[in-house]
N, C-alpha and C positions, 0 to 999 in steps of 0.2 A: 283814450280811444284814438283822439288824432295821430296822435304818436305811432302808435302802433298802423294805423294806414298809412304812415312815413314811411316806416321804415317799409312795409311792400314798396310802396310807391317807389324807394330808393334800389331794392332788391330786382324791381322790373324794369327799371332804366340799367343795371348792371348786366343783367341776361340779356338786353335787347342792344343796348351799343355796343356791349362788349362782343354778344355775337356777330355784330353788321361787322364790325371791326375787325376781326378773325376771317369771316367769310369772305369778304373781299381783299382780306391779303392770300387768303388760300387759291382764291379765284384767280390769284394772279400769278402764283407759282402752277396750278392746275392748266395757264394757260400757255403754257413754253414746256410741258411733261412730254418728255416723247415715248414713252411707253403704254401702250393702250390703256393696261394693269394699273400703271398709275395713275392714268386720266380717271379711269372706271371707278378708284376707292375715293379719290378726292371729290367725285361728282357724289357719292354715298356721306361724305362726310360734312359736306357743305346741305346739302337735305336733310341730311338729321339735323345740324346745327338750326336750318330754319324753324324748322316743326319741334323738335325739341328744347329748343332755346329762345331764340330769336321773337317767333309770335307769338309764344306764351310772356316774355317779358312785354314785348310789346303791349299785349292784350291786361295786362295785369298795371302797367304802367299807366296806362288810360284811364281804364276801371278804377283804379287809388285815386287819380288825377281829378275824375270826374267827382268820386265820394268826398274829397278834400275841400273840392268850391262846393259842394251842397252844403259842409257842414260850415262854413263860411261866404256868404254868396255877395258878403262886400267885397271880397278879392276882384271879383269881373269887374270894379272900377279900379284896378292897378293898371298902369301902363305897365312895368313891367311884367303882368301876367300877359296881356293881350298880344306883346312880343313875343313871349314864351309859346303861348299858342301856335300861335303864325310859324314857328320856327318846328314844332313837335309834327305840324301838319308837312312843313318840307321833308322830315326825317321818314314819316310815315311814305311819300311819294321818293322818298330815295330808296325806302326799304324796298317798296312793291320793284321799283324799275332794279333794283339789284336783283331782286327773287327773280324779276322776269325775265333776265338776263341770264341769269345760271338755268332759271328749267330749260330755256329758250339754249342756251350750250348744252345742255347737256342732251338733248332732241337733236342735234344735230342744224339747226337752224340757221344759228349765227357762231359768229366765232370772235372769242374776245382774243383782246389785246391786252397786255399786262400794262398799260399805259392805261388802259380805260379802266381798268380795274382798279389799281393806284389812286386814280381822280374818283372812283369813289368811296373810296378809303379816306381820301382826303376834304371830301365833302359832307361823310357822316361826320368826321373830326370836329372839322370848323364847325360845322351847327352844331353839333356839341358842346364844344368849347365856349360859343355864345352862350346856349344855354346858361351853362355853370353860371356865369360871368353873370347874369341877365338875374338867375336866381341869390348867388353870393351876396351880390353887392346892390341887386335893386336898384337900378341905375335911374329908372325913370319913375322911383319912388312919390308917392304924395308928400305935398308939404306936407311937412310936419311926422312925418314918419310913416311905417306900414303897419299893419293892422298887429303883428308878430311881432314888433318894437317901443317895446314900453308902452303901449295901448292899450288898454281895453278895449273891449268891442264898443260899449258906452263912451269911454271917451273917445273914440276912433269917431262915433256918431254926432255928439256935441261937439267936434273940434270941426266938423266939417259941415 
């Protein structure tokens, strides 16, 4: 059973970075268009991308995340989950101020730069890329191993 909430869990981090990742490079050609036409389809195609992809990954990446530590709730003494954490909650507040930024362009409100677009393409990246790195290799691992390495949950308990 955990497996299979992995493999969501892995399926809604793919719809949700891969679309933050798309949409803020589209954001960034969307914002040097100079055809109204074109502005118009890329502002429709960055909207579906959210609503269609984006916070359903999001929302489903969470929801896995949360069933994953229930069905194990020695994880929340990992240092490297509680980085993980901290790091899913930046991604989350990069998502909103990306979304808030495109509804907010495409209203007419503000108007982006393909510089500001960029930087945050490049800051879903990096916290991603921690991420992997944080989960890969469990950097900040318990002595003696993670619960997922050669442990049992019993001996995860007696060794500690």
């Amino acid at each position: 059973m955990v497996a299979w909430i992995l493999v969501f869990h892995l399926i809604g981090l793919v719809f949700w970075l891969g679309s933050l990742l798309v949409v803020t490079h589209v954001l960034a050609i969307h914002s040097e268009e100079p055809s109204a036409e074109g502005r118009a389809a890329l502002g429709r195609l960055e909207i579906k991308i959210f609503k269609g992809l984006a916070h359903p990954g999001a929302a489903l990446m969470v929801l896995t995340g949360i069933i994953l530590i229930s069905q194990n709730p020695l994880y929340l003494r990992e240092h490297w989950l509680h980085a993980k954490l901290l790091l899913v909650a930046v991604l989350i507040v990069l998502d909103l101020r990306v979304y808030h930024r495109t509804t907010a362009h495409l209203a007419g409100r503000v108007e982006l730069r393909r510089r500001e677009c960029m930087a945050m393409h490049g800051a879903v990246s990096l916290v991603f890329f921690v991420i992997l790195i944080l989960v890969l290799v469990k950097s900040f691992a318990a002595k003696g191993g993670t619960l997922g390495e050669n442990h049992s949950q019993q001996e995860w308990l007696t060794a500690h």
